[in-house]
N, C-alpha and C positions, 0 to 999 in steps of 0.2 A: 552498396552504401547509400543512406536516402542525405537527403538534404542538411540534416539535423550532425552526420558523421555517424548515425549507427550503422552497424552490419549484420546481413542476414547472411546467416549459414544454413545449411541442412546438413543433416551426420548423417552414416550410414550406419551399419550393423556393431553391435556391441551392447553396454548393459544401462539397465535403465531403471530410476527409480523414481522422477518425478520432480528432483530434488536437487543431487548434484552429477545424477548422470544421466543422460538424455540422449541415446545412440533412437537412430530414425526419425528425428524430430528439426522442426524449424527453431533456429535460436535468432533470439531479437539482443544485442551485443553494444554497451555503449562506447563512446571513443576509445575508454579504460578498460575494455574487453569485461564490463558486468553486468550480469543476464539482467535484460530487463524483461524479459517475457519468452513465449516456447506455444508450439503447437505439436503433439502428436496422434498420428491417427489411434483411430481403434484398436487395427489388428499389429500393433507394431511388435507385438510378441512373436507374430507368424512371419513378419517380414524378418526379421531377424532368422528363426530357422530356420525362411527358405531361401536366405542369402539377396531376397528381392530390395536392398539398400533403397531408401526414400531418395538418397544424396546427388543419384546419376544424372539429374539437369542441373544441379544447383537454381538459384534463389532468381529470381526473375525481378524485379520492379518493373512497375506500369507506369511512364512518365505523368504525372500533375493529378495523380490518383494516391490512395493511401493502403495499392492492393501490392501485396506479395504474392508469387505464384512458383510452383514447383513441381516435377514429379519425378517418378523413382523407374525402378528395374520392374514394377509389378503392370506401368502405363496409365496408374490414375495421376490425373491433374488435381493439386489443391488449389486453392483460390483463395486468400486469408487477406484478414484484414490489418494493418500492418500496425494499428493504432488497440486491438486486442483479438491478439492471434490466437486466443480460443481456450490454448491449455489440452488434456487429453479427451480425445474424442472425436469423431467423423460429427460432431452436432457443430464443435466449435467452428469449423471452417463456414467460409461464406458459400462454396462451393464446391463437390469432390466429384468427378466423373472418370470411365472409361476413357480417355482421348488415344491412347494405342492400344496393339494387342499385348506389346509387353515393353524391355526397356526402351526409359525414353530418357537419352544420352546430351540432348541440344534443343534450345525454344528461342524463338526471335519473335520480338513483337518489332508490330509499326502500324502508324497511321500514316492510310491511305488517304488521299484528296479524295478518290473515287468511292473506296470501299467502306472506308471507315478504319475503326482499331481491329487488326489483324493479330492472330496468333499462330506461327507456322512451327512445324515439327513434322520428324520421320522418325518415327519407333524403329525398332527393331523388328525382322519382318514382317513389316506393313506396307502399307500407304504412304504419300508423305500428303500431310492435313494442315488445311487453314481450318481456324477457327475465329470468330468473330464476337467483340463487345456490342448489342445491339445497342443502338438509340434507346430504346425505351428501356433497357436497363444496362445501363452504364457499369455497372459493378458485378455483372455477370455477364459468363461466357455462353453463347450459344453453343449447347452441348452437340447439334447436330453439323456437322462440317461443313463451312461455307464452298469447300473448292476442294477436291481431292485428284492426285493423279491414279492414273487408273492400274499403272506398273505395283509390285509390291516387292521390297526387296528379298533379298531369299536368306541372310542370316544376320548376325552379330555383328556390329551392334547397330545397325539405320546410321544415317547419314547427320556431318555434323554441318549446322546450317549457321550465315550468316545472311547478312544483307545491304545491299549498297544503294541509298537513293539521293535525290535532289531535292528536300525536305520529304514532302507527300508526295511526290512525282519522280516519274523515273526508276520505279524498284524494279531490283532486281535481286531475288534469290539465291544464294550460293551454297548447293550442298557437293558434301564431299562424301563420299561411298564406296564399299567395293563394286566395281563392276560385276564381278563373276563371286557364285562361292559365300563363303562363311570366313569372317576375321576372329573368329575365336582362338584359337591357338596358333593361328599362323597369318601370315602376313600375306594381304590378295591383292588382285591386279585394281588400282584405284579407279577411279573418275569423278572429274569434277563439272557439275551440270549449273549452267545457267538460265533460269527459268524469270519469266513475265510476274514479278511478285503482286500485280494485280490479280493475276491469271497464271497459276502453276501450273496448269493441263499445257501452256505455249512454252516450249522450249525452246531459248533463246540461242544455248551454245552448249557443247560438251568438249570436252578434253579428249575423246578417242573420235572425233569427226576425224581430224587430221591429227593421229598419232605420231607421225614421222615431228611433229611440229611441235605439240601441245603434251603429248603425254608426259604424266608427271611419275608414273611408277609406280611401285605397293604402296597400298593404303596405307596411312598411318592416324590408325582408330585414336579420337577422342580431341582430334587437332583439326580445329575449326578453320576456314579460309580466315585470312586477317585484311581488309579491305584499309588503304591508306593511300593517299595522293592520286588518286586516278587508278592505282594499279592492285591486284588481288595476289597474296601471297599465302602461298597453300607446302605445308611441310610435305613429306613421306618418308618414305621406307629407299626408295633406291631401286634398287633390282635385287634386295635380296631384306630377310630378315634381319641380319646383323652384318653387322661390317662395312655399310653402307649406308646410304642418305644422301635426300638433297631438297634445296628448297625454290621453289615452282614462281616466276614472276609471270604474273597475265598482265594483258593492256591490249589497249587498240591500237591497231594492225596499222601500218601508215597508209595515209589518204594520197600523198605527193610524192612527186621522185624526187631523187637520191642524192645528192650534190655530186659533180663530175671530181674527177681525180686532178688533186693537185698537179700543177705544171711546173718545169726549171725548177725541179729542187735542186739547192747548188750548197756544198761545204765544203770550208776552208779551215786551215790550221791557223791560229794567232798567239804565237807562244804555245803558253798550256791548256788552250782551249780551241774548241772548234764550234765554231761558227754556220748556223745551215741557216735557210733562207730562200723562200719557193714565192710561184705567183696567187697571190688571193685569189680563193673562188668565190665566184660569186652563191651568195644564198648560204653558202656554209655559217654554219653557226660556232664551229670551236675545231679545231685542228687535234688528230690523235698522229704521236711522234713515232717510230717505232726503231730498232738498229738489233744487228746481230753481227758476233766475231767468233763468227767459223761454223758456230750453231742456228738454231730457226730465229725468227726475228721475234724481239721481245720490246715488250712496251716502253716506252721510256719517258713520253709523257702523254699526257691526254688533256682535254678545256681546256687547250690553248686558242688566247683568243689572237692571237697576233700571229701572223705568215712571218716568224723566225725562233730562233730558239738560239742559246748558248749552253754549250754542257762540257764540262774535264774534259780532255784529251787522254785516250789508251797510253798507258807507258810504253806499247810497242806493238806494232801488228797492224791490220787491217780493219777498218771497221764500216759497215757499207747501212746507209739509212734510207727510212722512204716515210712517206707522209700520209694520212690519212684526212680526207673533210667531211665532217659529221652538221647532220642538220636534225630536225625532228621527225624526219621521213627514215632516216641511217644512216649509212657510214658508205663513201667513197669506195670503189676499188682504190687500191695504195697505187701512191704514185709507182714513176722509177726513181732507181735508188740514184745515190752518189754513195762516192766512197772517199773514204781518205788512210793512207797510208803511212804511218810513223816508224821508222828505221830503230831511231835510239830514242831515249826519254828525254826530254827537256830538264836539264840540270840547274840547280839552283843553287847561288853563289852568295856566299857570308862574305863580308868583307869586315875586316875586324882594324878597327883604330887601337 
């Protein structure tokens, strides 16, 4: 959506007449969803029969620019102008090239402090390719690849990319791929790679270096990393095609140690409530509570900023708690526990005038 509240779409396969139906084509869409303009290629008769959909990146904008950019299952890039996006024909576009060998699923731009305006992509078994807006023309793409890795994936569909930086500094690349194999009909072993998005040849990190740690599972095609508050969240499959799933938090690793384990946790009965209460650690940043009765110990609170807590009293039984101190580095070994023991329930008396 640009500035104005219009929206670009690309369609994929279906019928087409120029007029009121436009399958393979870019649509230009005002707040009230009414076509204000369209671009379709040439051969969109042949994309259609060979199932090669324009729609597999969807619609790109170039920030503080007037370009739209897209490409399909066939691996050409359009390059359009967003102010008159051409109508039918490979003449309208500003620009149509080769940029994969075939689909092309995911595009991140950014500008680089070092590089410039950067355009990265991994087709489907290819390469994965920067491409660059020269200085001297700003409104078009350098057809020949600024930076490529030298690996090529081996099937369906390439790698879906994002990117994480500090304005123009600091990028960092995030594709997510199968490892091994073809995700066409079935669900492969994932990986998520960390690369220098100055320099995609330097790999910064991958998800199977320490798989006991980091591994996220089968891929799950078409689910881009999602980059938010410091940390990278990446969906999958699980350990199996259906039935399963789960979703991947990355972050940096802690720099400092650990906070030591609470000391003197100590609880008391007071009425219908019990009372716990241990010695502050130091450095801890927020206390996790934990208690169990009869079974494993389960959570009962956590971001507690205070060295106490008050919680119900059991109507009867045993119930034995322990303490956690958490800082920005982790979590404590758990204290030792205390316990407390209620025979009969505390009865509550009406007294009636």
């Amino acid at each position: 959506m640009d500035e104005q509240g219009n929206l670009y779409v690309v369609t994929g396969n279906g019928s087409w007449n120029g007029t009121t139906q436009f399958s393979e084509s870019f649509l230009k869409l005002d707040p009230h969803l009414h076509l204000l303009d369209w671009f379709t290629p040439t051969n969109h008769e042949q994309l259609d029969k060979d199932d090669n959909d324009l729609n597999s990146s969807g619609a790109t904008l170039i920030p503080g620019t007037k370009l739209v950019l897209g490409g399909g299952k066939e691996g050409k890039l359009y390059l359009l102008d967003r102010d008159k996006l051409g109508h039918l024909g490979d003449e309208g576009a500003l620009q149509h090239f080769q940029a994969t060998g075939s689909h092309l699923h995911s595009i991140v731009y950014w500008k680089s402090a070092k590089s410039g305006e950067l355009l990265y992509l991994w087709g489907q078994r290819d390469k994965a390719r920067v491409y660059r807006f020269l200085p001297a023309t700003p409104d078009l793409l350098d057809t020949t690849p600024f930076i490529e890795r030298p690996e090529r994936n081996e099937g369906h569909p390439g790698a879906m990319v994002s990117l994480s930086a500090n304005g123009g500094k600091d990028g960092i690349l995030w594709a997510a791929i199968h490892a091994t194999g073809d995700s066409w009909h079935e669900s492969r072993p994932g990986v998520l790679h960390a690369y220098d998005a100055d320099d995609i040849r330097h790999e910064l990190w991958n998800s199977l270096q320490n798989p006991a740690r980091d591994d996220c599972g089968e891929y799950s095609k078409m689910a881009p990393p999602t980059i938010a508050n410091g940390k990278v969240f990446l969906a999958s499959f699980g350990t199996a095609n259906t039935g399963t799933g789960q979703m991947c938090v990355y972050g940096l690793l802690p720099s400092g140690a650990r906070p030591a384990a609470p000391a003197k946790l100590e609880a008391s009965v007071r009425g219908r409530f019990v009372d716990l209460s241990w010695t502050p650690v130091a450095g801890a940043a927020s206390y996790t509570l934990e208690k169990r009765q009869g079974g494993p110990f389960e959570k009962l609170s956590s971001g507690l900023v205070r060295p106490e807590f008050t919680e119900a009293a059991a109507e009867k039984g045993t119930t034995e708690y322990r303490v956690i101190a958490v800082n920005r580095d982790g979590a404590s070994v758990a204290s030792g526990t205390a316990t407390v023991a209620i025979q009969d329930a505390p009865v509550a008396r009406m007294v009636m005038h």
